[in-house]
N, CA, C and O atoms as a MOPAC input file, in Angstrom:
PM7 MOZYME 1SCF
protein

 N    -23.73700 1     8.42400 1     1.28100 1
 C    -23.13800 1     9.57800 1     0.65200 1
 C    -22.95200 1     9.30100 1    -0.84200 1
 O    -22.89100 1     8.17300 1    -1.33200 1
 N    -22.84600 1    10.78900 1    -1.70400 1
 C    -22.72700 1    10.36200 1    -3.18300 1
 C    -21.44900 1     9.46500 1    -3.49100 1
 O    -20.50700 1     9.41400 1    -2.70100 1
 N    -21.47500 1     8.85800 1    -4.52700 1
 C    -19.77000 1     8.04900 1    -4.51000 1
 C    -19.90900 1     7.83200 1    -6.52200 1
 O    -20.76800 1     7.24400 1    -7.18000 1
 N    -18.95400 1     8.41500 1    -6.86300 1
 C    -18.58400 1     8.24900 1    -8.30700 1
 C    -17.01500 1     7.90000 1    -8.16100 1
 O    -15.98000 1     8.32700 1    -7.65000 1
 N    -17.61800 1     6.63300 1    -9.09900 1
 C    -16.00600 1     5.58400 1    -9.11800 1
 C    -15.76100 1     5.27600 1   -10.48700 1
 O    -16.30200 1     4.33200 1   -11.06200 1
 N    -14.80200 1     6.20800 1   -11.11300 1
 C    -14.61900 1     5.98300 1   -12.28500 1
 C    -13.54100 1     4.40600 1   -12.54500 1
 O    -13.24600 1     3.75700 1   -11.54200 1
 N    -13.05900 1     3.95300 1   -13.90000 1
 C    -12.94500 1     2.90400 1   -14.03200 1
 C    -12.80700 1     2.95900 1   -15.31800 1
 O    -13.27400 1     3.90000 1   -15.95900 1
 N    -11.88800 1     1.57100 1   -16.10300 1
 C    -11.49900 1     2.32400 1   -17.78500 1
 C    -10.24900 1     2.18400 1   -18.17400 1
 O     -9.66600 1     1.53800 1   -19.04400 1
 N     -9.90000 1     3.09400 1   -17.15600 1
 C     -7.96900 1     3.32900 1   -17.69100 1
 C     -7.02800 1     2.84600 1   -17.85300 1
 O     -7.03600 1     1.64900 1   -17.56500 1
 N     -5.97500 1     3.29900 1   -18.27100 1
 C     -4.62900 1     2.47700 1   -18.52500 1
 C     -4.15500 1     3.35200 1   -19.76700 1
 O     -4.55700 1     4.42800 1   -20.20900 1
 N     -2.85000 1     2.22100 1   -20.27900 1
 C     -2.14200 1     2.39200 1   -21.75200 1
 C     -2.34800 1     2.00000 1   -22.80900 1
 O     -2.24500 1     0.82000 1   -23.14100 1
 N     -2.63000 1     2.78700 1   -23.42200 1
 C     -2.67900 1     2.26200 1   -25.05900 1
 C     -1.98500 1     3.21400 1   -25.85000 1
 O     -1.80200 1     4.41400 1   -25.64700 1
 N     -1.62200 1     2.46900 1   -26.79800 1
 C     -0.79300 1     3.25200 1   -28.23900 1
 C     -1.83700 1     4.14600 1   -28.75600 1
 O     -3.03700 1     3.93400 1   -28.58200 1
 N     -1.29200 1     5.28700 1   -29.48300 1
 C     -2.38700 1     6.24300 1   -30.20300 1
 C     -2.41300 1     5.45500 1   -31.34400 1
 O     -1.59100 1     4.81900 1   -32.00400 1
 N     -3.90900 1     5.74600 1   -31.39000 1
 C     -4.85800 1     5.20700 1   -32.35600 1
 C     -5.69400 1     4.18600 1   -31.55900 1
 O     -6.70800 1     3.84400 1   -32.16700 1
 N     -5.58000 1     3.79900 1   -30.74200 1
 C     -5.99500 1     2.64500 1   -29.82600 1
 C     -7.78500 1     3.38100 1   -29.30400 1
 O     -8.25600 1     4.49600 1   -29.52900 1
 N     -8.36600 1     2.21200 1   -28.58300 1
 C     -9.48300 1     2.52400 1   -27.97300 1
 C     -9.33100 1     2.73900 1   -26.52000 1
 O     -8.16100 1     2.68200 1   -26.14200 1
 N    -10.16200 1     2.95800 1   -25.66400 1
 C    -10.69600 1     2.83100 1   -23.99100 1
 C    -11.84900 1     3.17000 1   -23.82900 1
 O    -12.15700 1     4.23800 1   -24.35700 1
 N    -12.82700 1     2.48700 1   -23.12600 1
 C    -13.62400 1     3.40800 1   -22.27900 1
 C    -13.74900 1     3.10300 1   -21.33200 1
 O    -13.67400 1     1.95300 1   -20.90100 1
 N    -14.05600 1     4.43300 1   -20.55900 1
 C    -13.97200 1     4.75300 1   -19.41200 1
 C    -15.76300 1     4.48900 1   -18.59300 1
 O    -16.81500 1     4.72300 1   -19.18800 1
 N    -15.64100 1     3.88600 1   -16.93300 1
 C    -16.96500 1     3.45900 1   -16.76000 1
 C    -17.07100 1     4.60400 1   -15.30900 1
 O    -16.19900 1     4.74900 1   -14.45200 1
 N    -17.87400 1     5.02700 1   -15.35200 1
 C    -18.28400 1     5.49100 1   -13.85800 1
 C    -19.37300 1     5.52300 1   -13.20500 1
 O    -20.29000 1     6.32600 1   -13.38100 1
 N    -19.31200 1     4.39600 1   -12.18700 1
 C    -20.55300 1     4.05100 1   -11.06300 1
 C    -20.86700 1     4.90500 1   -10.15800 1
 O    -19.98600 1     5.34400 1    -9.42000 1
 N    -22.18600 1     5.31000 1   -10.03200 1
 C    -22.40500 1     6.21200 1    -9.40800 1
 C    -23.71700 1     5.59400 1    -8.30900 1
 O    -24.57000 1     4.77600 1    -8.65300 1
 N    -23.63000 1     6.06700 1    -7.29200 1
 C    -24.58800 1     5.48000 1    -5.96600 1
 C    -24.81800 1     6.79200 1    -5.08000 1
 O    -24.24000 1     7.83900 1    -5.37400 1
 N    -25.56700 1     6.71300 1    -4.13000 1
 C    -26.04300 1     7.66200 1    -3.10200 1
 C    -27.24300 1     9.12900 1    -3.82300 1
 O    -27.80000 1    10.06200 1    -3.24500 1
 N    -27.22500 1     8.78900 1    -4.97600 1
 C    -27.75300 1    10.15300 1    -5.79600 1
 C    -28.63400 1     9.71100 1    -6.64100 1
 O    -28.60300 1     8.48900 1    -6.78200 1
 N    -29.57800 1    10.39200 1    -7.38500 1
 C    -30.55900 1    10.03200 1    -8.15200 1
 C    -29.84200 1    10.26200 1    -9.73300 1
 O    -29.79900 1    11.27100 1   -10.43700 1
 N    -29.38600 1     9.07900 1    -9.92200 1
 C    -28.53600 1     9.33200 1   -10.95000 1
 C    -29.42400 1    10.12000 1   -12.01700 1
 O    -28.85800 1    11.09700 1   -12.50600 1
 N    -30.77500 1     9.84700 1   -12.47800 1
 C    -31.31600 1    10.25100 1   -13.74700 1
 C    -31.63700 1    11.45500 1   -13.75700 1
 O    -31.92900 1    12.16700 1   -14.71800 1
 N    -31.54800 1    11.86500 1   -11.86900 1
 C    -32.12300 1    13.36900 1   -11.80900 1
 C    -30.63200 1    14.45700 1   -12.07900 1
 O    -30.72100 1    15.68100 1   -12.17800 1
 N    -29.40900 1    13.72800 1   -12.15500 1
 C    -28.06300 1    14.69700 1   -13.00700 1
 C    -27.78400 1    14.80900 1   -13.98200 1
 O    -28.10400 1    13.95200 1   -14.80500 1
 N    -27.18700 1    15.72200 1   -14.27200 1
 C    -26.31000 1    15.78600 1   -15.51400 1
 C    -24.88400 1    15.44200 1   -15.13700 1
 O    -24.32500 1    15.64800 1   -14.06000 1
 N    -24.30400 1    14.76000 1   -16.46300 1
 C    -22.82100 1    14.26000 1   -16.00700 1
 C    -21.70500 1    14.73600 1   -16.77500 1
 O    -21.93000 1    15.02000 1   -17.95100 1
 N    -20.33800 1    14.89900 1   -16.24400 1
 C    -19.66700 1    15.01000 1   -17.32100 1
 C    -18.23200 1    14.05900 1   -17.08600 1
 O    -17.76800 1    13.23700 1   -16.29600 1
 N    -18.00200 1    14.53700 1   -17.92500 1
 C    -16.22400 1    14.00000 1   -17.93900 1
 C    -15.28500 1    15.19300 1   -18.38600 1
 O    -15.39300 1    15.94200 1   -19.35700 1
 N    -13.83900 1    15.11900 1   -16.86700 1
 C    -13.00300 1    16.17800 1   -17.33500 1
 C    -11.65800 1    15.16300 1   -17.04500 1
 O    -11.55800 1    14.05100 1   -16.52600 1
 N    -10.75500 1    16.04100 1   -17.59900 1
 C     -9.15400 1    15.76200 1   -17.83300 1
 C     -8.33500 1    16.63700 1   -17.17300 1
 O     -8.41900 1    17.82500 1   -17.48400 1
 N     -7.51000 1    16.27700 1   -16.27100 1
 C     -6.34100 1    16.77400 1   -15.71400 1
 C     -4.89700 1    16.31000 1   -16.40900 1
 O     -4.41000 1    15.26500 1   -16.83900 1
 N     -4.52900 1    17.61100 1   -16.27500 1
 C     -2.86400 1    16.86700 1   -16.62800 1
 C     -1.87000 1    17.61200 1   -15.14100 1
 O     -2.41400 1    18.57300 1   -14.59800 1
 N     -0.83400 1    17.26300 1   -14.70700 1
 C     -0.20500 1    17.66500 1   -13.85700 1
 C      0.21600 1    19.35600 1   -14.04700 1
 O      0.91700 1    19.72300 1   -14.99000 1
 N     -0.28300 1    20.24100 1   -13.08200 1
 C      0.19900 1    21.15400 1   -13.05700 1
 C     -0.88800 1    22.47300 1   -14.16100 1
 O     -0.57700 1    23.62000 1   -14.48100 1
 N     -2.13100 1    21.70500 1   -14.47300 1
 C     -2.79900 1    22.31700 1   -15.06500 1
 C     -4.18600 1    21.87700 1   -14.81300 1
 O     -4.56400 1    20.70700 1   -14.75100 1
 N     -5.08900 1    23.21800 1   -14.63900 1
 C     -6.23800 1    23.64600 1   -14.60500 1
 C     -7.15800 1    22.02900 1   -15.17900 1
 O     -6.89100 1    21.48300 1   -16.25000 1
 N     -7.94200 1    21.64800 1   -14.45300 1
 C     -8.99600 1    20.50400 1   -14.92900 1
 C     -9.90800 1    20.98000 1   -15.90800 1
 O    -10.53700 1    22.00700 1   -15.65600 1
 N    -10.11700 1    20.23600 1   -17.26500 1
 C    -10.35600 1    20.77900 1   -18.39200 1
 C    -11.46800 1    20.24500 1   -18.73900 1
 O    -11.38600 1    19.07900 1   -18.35200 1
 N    -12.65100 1    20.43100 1   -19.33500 1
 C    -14.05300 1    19.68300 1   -19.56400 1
 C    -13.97900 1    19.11300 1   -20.78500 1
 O    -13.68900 1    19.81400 1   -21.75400 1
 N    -14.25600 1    17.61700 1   -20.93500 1
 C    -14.24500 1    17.14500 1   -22.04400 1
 C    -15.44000 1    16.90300 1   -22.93700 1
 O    -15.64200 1    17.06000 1   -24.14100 1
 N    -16.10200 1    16.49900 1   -21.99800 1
 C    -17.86900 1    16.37700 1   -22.65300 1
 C    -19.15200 1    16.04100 1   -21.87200 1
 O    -18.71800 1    15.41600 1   -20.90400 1
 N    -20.34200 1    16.10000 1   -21.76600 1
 C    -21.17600 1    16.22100 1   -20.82000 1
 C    -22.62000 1    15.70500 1   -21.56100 1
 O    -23.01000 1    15.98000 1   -22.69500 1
 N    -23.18300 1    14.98100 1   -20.67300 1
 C    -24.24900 1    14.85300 1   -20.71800 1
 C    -25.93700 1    15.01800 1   -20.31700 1
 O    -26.24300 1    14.61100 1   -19.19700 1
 N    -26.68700 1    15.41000 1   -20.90600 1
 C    -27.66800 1    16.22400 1   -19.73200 1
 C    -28.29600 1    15.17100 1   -19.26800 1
 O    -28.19900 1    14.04100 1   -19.74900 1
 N    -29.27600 1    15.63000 1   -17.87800 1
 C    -30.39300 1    14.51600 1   -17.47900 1
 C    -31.25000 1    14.65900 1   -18.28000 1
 O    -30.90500 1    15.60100 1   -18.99400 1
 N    -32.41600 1    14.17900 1   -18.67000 1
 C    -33.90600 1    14.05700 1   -19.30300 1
 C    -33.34700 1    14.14800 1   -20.43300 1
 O    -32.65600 1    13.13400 1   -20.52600 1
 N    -33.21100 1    14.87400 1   -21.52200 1
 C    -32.63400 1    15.17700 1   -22.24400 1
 C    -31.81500 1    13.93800 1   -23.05900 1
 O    -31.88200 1    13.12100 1   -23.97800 1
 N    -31.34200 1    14.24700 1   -22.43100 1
 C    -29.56900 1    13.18900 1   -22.75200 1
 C    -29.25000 1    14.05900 1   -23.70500 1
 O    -29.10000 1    13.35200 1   -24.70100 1
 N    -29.07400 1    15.06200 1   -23.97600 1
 C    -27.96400 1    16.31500 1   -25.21100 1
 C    -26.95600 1    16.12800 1   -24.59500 1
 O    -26.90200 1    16.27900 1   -23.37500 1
 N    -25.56900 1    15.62100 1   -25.60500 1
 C    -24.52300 1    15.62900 1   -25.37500 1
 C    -23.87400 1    16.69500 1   -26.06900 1
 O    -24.19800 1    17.23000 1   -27.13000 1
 N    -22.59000 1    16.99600 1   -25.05900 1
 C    -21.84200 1    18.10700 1   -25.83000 1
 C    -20.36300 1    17.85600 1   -25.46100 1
 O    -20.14800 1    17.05900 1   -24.54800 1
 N    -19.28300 1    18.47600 1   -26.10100 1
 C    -17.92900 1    18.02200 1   -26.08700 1
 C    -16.94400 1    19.33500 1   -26.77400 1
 O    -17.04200 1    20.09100 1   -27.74000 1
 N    -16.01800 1    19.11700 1   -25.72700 1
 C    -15.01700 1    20.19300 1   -26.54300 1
 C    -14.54100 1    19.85500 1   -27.48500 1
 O    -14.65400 1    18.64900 1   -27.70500 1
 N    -13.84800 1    20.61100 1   -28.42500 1
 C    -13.81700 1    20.82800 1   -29.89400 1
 C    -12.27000 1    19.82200 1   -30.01800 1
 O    -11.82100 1    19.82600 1   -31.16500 1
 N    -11.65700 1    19.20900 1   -29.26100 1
 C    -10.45700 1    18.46200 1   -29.27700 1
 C    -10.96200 1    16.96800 1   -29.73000 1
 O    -10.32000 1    16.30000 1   -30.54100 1
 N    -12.04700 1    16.56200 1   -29.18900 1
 C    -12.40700 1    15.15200 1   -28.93500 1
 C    -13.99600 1    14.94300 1   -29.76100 1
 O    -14.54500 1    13.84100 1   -29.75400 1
 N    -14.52400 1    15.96800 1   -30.34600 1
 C    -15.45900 1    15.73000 1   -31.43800 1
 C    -15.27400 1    14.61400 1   -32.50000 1
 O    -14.48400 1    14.72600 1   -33.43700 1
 N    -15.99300 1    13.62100 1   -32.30300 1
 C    -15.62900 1    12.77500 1   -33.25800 1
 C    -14.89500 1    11.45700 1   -33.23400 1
 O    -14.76700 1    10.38500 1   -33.82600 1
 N    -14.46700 1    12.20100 1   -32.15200 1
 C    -13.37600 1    10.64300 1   -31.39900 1
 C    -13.91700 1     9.87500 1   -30.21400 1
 O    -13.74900 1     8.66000 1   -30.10900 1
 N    -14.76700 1    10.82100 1   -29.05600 1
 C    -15.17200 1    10.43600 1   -28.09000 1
 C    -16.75100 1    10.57900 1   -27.90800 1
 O    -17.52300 1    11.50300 1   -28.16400 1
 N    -16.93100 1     9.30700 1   -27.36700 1
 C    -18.75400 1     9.62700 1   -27.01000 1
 C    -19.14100 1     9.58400 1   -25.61500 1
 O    -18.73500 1     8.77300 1   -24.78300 1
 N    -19.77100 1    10.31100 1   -25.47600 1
 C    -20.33600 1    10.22100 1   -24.13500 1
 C    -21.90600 1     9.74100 1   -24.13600 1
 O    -22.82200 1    10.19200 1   -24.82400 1
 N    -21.94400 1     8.64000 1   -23.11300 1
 C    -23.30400 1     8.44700 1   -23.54000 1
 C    -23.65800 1     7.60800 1   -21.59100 1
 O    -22.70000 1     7.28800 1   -20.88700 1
 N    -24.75400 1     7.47100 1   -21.23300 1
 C    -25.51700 1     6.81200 1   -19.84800 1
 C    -26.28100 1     5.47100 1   -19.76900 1
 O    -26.83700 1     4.96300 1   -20.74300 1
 N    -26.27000 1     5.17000 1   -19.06300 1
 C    -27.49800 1     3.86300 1   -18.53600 1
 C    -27.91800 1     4.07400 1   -17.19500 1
 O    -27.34800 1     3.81800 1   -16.13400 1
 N    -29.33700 1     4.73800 1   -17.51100 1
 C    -29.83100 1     5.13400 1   -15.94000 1
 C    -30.31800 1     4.36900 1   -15.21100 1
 O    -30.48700 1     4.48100 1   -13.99700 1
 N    -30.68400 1     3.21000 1   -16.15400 1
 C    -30.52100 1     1.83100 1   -14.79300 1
 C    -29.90300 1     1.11400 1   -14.46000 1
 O    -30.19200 1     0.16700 1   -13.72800 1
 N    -28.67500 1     1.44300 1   -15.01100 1
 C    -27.57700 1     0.79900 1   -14.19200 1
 C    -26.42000 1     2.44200 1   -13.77600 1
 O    -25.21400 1     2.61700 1   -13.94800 1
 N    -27.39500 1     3.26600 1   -13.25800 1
 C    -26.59900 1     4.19000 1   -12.95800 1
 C    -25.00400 1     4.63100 1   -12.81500 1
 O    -24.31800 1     5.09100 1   -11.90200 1
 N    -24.70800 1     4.14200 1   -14.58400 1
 C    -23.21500 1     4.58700 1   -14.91700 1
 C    -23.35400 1     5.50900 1   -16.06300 1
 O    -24.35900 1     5.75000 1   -16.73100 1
 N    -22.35800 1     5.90000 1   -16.14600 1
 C    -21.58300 1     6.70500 1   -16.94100 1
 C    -20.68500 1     6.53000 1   -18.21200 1
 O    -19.61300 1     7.03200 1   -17.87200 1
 N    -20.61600 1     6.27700 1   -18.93600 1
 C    -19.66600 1     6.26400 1   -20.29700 1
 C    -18.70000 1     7.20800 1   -21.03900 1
 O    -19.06300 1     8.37800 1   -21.15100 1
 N    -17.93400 1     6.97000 1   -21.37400 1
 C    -16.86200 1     7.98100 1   -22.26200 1
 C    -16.23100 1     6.52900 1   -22.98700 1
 O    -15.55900 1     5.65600 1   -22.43800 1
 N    -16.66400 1     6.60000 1   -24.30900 1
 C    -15.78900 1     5.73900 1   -25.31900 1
 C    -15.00300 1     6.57000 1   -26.29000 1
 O    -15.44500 1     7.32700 1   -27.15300 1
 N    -13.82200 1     6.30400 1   -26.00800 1
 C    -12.52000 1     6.82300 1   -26.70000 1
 C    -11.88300 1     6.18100 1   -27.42900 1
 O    -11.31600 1     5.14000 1   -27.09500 1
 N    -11.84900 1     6.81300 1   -28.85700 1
 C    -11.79400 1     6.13400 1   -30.43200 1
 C    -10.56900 1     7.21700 1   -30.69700 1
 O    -10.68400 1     8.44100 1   -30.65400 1
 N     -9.20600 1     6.36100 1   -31.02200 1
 C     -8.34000 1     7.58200 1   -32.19500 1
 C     -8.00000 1     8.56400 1   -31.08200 1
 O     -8.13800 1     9.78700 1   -31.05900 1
 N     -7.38100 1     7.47800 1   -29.89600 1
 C     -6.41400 1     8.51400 1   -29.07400 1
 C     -5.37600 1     9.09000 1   -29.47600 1
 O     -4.65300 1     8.71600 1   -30.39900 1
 N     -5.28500 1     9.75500 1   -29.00000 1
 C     -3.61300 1    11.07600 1   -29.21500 1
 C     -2.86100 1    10.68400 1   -28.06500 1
 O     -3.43100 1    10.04900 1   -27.17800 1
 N     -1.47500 1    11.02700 1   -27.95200 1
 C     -0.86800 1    11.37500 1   -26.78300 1
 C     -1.23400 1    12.72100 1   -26.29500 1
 O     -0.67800 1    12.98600 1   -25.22900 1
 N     -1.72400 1    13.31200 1   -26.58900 1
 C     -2.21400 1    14.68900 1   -25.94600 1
 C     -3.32600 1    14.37800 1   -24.96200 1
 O     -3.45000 1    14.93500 1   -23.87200 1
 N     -4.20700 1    13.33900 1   -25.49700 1
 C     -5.58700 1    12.53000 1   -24.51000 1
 C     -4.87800 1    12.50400 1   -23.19300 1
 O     -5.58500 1    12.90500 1   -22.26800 1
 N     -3.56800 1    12.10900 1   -22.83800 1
 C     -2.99100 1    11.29400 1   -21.75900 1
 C     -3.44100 1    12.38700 1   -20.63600 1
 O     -3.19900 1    13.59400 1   -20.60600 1
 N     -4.14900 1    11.60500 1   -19.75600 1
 C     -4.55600 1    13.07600 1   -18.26900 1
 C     -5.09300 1    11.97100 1   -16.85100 1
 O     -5.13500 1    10.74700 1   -16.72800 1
 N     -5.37200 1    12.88400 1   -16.12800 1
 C     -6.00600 1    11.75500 1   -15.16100 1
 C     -7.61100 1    12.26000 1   -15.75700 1
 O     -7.95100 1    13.42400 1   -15.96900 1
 N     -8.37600 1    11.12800 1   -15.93000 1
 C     -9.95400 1    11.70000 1   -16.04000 1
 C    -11.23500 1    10.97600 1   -15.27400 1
 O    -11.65400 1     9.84300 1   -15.03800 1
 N    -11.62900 1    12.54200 1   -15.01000 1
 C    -12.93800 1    12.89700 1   -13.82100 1
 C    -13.78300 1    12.37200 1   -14.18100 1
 O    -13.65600 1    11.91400 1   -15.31700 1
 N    -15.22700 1    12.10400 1   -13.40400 1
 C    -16.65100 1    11.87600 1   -13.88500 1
 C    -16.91300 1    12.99100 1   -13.09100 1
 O    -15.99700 1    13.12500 1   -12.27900 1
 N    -17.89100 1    13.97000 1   -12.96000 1
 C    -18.78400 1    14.47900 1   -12.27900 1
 C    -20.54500 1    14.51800 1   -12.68200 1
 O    -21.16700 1    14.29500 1   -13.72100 1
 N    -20.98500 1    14.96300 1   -11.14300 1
 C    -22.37800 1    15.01400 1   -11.57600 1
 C    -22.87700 1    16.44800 1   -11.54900 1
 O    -22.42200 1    16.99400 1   -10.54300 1
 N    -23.51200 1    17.13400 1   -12.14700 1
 C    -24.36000 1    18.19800 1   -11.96400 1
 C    -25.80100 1    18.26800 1   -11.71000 1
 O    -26.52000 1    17.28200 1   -11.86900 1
 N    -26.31600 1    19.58900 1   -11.25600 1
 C    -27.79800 1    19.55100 1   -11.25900 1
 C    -28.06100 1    20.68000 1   -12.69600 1
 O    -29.23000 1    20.95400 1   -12.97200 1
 N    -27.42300 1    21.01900 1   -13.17500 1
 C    -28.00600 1    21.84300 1   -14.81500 1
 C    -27.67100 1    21.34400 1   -15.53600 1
 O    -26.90400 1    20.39400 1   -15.37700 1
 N    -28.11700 1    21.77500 1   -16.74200 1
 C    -28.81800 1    21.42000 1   -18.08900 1
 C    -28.50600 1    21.81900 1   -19.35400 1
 O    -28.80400 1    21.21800 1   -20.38600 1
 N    -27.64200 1    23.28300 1   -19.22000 1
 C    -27.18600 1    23.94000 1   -19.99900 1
 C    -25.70800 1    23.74800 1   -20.39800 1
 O    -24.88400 1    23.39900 1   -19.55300 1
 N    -25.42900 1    23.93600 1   -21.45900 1
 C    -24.24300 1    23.75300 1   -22.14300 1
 C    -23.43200 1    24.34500 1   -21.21400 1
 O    -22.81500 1    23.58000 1   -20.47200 1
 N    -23.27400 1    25.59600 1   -21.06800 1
 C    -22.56700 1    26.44400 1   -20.47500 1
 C    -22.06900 1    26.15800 1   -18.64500 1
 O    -20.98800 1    26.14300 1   -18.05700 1
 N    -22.87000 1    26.05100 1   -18.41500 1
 C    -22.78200 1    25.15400 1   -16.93200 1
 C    -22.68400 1    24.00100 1   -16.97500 1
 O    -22.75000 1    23.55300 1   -15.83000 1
 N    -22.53200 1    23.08900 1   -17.85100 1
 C    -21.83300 1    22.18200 1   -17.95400 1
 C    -20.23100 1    22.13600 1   -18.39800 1
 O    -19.39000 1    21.33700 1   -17.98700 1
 N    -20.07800 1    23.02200 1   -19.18200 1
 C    -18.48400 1    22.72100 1   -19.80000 1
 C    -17.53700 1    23.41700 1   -18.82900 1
 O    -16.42100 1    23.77900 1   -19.20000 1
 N    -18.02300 1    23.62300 1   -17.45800 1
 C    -17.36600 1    24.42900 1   -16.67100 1
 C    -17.12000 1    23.68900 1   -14.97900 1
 O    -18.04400 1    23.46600 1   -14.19800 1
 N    -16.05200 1    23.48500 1   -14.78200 1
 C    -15.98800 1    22.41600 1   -13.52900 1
 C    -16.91000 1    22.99500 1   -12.36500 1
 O    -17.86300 1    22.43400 1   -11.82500 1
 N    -16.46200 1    24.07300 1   -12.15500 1
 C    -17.52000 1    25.08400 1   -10.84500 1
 C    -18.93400 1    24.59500 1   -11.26900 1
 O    -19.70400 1    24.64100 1   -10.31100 1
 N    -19.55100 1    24.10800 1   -12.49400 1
 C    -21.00900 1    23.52000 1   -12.52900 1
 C    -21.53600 1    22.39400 1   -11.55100 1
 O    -22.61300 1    22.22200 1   -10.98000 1
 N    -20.52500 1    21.80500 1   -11.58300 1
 C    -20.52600 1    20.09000 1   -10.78800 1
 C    -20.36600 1    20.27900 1    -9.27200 1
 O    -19.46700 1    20.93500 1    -8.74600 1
 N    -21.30800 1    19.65000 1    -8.66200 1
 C    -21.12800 1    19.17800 1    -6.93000 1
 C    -20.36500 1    17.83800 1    -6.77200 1
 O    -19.56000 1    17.66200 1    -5.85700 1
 N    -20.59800 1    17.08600 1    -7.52300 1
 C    -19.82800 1    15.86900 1    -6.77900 1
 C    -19.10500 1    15.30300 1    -8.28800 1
 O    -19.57800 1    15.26200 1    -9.42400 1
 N    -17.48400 1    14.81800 1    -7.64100 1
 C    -16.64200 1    14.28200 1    -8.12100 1
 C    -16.29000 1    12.83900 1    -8.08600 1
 O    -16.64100 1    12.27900 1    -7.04700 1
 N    -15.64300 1    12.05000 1    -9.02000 1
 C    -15.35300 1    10.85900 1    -8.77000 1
 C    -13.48700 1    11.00700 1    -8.11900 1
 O    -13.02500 1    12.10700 1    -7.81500 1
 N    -13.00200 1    10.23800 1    -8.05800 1
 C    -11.44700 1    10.10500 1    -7.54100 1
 C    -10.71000 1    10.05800 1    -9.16300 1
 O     -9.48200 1     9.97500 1    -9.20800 1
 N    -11.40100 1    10.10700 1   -10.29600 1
 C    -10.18500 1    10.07800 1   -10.77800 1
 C     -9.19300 1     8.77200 1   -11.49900 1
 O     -8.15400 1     8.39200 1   -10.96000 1
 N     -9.67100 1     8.24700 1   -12.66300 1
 C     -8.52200 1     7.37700 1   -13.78900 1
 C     -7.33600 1     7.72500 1   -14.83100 1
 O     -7.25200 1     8.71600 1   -15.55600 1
 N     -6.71100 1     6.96500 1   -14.74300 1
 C     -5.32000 1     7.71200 1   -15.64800 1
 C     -5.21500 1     6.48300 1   -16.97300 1
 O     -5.14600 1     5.25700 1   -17.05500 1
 N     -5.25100 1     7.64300 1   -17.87900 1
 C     -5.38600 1     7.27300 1   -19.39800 1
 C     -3.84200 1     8.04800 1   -19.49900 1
 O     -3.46100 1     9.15300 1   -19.11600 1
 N     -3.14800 1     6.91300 1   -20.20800 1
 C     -2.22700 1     6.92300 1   -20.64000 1
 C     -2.08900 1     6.81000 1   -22.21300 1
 O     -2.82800 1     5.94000 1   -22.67400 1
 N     -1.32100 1     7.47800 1   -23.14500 1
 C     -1.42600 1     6.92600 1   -24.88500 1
 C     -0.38900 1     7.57700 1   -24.97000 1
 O     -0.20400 1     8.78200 1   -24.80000 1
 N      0.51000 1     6.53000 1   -25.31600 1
 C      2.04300 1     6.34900 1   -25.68900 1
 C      1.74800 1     6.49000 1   -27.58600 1
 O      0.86300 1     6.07400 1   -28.33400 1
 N      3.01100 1     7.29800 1   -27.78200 1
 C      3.55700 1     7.59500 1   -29.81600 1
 C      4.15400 1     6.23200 1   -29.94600 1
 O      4.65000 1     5.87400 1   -31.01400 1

């Protein structure tokens, strides 16, 4: 079965670094697109940035431009999010998912994605 196991997290002071790793097995990793989203308690799971298959076009919401990269290694079928010049606002639990499209738009949108990882908690303390 698919299995995305994200990996990464913890506390750091803002301004601090993390990145986040997510292993992915059971799926043809190079044949998805991936993303990364953020939960905070009590609110809607939010898309942070995404990456396509073939391609590799990355894209990112307008909060984390500049600060965060998203980037792959399809032979070692993981996932990346490096986080530069955290905020306490960053602080969420955060997703990996995989998709089968390509497009911006179906990507920055959770209903795009079939399979989920469980989920790391990034913490960034003032």
């Amino acid at each position: 079965q698919v299995q995305l196991v994200e990996s990464g997290g913890g506390s750091v002071q803002a301004g601090g670094s993390l990145r986040l790793s997510c292993a992915a097995s059971g799926l043809t990793f190079s044949s998805y697109s991936m993303g990364w989203f953020r939960q905070v308690p009590g609110k809607e799971r939010m898309f942070v940035a995404a990456i396509s298959r073939s391609s590799g076009s990355s894209f990112y919401t307008d909060s984390v431009k500049g600060r965060f990269s998203i980037y792959r290694d399809d032979a070692k079928n993981t996932l990346f999010l490096q986080m530069n010049t955290l905020k306490p606002e960053d602080t969420a639990v955060y997703y990996c998912a995989a998709s089968i499209h390509t497009i911006s738009t179906r990507l920055a949108s959770a209903r795009g994605y079939g399979y989920w990882g469980q989920g790391t908690q990034v913490t960034v303390s003032s």
